[in-house]
N, C-alpha and C positions, 0 to 999 in steps of 0.2 A: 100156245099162249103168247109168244114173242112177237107175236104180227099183230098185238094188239099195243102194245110200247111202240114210241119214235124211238128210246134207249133204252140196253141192258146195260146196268152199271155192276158191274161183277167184281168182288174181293180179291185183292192179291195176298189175303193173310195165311194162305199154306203154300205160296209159288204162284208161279207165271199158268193163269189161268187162258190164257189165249190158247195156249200150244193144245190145250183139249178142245176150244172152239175149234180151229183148225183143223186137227184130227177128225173128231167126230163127224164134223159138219162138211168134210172133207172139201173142204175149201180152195177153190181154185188158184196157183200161186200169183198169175195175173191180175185177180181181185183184189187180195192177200198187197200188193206191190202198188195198186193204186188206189185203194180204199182207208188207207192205214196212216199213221201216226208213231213213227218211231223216233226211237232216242236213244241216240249214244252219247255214253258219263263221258267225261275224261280217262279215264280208264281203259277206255274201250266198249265196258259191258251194254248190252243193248238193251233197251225198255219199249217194250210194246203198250200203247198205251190206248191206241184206237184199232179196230178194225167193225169197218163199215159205221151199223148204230150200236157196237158192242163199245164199253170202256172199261179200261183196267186202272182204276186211278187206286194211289198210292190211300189215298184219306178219301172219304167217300164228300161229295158234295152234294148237298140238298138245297136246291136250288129255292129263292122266295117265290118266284114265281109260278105260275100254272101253267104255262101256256105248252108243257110239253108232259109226254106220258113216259112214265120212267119204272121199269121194273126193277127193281134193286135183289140182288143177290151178295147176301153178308153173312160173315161169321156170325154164329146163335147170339153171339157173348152183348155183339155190337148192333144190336138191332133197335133203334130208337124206341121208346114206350107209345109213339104215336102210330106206331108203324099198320098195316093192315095186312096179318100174315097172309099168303096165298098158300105156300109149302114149306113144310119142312125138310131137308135133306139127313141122315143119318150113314153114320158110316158104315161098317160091315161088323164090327161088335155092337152095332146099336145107340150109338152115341151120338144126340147131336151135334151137326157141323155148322149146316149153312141153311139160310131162311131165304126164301123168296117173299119178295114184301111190297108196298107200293104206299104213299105217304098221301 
């Protein structure tokens, strides 16, 4: 299904959802180091924000335009009323979590 999006825009409202793109997708560190978008606070701490056409934005952005095709993956709670569900995700007690959607 992600080969048909230019973006996955994926939720950071339970953590740092990259570190499972990466795992899963076992992703190459080379890739990983020049495909990406990082950010360190003041602080130190690090924020992954791009990798490849994946994004991890803090607030989701719905862009006015058309000109790109975007799969959105968000918490159930925050899912627009315009949205056009594709899946639901549920946890291991049954609970919804995350929607896959496309506007």
């Amino acid at each position: 299904m992600q080969n048909k999006y230019d973006f996955v825009q994926v939720s950071k409202v339970l953590g740092r959802p990259y570190i499972y793109y990466l795992f899963y997708t076992k992703t190459n560190p080379d890739y990983f180091r020049n495909n990406s978008i990082i950010k360190k606070d003041v602080f130190g701490f690090v924020s992954v924000e791009k990798v490849g056409k994946y994004l991890f934005p803090v607030n989701f952005d719905y862009p006015k335009a058309k000109d790109s095709k975007i799969l959105y993956i968000n918490y159930y709670k925050d899912v627009p009323v315009n949205a056009k569900v594709l899946k639901t995700f549920y946890s291991l007690n049954g609970e919804q979590v995350f929607v896959a959607y496309t506007l």
